[in-house]
MARKE-227615 format. One record per residue: residue in three letters; x, y, z of N, C-alpha, C in turn. Coordinates in steps of 0.2 Angstrom, whole numbers, plus 5000, padded with zeros to 4 digits. Example, Ala and Ser with C-alpha at 12.3 -4.5 7.8 and 13.67 -1.06 7.14 Angstrom:
ALA506649725039506249785039506649845039
SER506449895035506849955036506450005039
This chain:
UNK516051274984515651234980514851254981
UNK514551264975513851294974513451194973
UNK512951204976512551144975511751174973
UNK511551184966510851194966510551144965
UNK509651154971509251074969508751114968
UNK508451074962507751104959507051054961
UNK507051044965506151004965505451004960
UNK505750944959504750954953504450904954
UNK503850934957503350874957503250834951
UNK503250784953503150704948502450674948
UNK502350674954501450644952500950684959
UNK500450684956499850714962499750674967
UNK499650664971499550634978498650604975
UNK498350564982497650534980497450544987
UNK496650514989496350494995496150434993
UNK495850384998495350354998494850355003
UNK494250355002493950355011494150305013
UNK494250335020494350275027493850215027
UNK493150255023492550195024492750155016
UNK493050165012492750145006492950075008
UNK492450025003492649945003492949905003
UNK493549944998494249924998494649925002
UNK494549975006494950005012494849955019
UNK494149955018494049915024494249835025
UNK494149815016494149745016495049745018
UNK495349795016496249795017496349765024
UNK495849815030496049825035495849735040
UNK495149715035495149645038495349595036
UNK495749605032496249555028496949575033
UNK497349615034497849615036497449595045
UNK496949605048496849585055496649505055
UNK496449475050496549405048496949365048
UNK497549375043498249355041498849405047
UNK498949425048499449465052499049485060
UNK498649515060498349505067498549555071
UNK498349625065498749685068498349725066
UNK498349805067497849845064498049885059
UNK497749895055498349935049498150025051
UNK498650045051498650105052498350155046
UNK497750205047497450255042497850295040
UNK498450315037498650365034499050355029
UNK499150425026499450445021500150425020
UNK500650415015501050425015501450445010
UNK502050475012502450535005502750495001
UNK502550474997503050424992502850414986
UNK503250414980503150424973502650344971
UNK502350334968502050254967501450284961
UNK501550224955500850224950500250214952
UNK500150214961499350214963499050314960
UNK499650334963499150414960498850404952
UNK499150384947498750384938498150314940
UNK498250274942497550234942496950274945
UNK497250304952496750334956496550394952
UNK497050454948496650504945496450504937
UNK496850464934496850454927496350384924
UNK496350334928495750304928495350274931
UNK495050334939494650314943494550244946
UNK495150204946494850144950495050154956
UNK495150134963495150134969495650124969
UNK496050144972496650124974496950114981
UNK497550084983497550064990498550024987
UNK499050054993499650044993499550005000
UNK500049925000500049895006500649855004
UNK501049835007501649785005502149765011
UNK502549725011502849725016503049775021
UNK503549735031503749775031504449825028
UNK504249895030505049915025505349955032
UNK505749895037505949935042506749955037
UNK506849905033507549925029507349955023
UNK506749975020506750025014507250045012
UNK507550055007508150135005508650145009
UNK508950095012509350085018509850055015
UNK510550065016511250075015511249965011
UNK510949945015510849885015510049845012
UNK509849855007508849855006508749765006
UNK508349755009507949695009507249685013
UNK507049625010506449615015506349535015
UNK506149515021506249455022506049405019
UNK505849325018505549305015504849295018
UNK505049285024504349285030503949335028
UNK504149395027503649445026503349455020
UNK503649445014503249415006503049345006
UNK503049335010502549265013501949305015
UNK501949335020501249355025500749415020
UNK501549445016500849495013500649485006
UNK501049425002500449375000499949355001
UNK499649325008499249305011498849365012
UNK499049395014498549475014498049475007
UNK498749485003498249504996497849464994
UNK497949384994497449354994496749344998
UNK496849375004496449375009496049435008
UNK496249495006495949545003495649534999
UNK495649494992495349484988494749444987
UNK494649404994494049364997493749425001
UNK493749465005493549515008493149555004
UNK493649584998493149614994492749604989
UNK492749524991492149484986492049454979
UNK492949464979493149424971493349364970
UNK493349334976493249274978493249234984
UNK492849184982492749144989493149104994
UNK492949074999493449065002493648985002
């Protein structure tokens, strides 16, 4: 048996600065609510933050749940944890100023 696999890229990748104010406002929102430090990097994965980031320049920024079970034979995610990073996003969005607290 022949197996041919063709790769094609699907979307372009993005940055954001480490300093930008969304970035940061992310970083004290999740040390607020969760009490952890969110990690600076990159990560490989297909998502429609690349088209807002390149097709219509707004900032963009990927945060969600834990995914220790992502894509796994069995997929879930807790309700605890869509509780916490609700809190998050809300909490980011007093951080970055679009509303108070």
């Amino acid at each position: 048996m022949d197996i041919l696999l063709k790769l094609q890229k699907v979307r372009d990748g993005y940055r954001i600065d480490k300093n930008h104010p969304a970035v940061l406002a992310l970083v004290e929102a999740a040390r607020k609510v969760r009490a952890i430090p969110l990690p600076m990097a990159g990560k490989k994965l297909v998502t429609d933050a690349g088209i807002f980031a390149k097709h219509l320049a707004i900032p963009t920024l990927c945060h969600g749940p834990d995914q220790s079970s992502a894509h796994a034979d069995i997929e879930y995610v807790e309700i605890h944890e869509l509780e916490l990073t609700a809190k998050v996003y809300l909490q980011f969005i007093v951080e970055f100023g679009l509303l108070s607290e």
